[in-house]
C-alpha positions as CSV (number, residue, x, y, z in Angstrom):
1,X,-29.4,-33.7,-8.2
2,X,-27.5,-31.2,-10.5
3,X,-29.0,-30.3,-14.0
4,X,-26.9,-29.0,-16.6
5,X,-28.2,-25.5,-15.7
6,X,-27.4,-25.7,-11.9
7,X,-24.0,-26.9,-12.0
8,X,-23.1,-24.5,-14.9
9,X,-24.1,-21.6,-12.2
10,X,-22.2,-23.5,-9.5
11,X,-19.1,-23.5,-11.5
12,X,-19.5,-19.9,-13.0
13,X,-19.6,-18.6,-8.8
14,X,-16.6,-20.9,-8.2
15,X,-14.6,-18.9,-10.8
16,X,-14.8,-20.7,-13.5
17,X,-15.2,-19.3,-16.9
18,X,-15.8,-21.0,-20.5
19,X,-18.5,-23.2,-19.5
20,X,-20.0,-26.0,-22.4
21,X,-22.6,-28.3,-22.2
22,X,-20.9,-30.8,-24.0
23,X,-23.9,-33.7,-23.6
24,X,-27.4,-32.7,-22.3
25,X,-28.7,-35.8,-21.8
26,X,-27.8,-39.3,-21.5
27,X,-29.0,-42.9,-19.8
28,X,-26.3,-44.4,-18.3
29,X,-29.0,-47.1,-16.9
30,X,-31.1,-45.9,-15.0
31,X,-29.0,-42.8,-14.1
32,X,-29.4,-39.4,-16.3
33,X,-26.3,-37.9,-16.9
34,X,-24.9,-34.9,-18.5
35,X,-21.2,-33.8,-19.6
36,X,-19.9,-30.1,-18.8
37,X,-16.6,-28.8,-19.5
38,X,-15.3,-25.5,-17.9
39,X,-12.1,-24.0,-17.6
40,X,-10.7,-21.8,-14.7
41,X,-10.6,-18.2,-15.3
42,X,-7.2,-17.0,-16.0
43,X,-6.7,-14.3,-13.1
44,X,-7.8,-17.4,-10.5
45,X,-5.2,-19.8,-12.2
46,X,-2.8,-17.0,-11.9
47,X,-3.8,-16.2,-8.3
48,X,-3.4,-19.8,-7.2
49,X,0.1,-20.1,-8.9
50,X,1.2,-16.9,-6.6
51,X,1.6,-15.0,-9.5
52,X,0.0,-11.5,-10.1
């Protein structure tokens, strides 16, 4: 299971860049759940578009 903290990380190695933690904590049930936004970092977005 992800916490906010480990999936922030994740995302940060995958390239990713302007990371929130827009929720902490919620019950969705019996479920915790959290809300993260992230945006790709520029230079990758560029990379993928086959642009330099």
């Amino acid at each position: 299971m992800y916490t906010p903290e480990s999936l922030s990380a994740l995302r940060a190695s995958a390239g990713f860049d302007r990371i929130e933690v827009v929720t902490e904590r919620w019950q969705n049930g019996l479920s915790p759940e959290f809300g993260i936004v992230a945006q790709a970092a520029r230079d990758r977005v560029r990379d993928a578009a086959g642009r330099t």
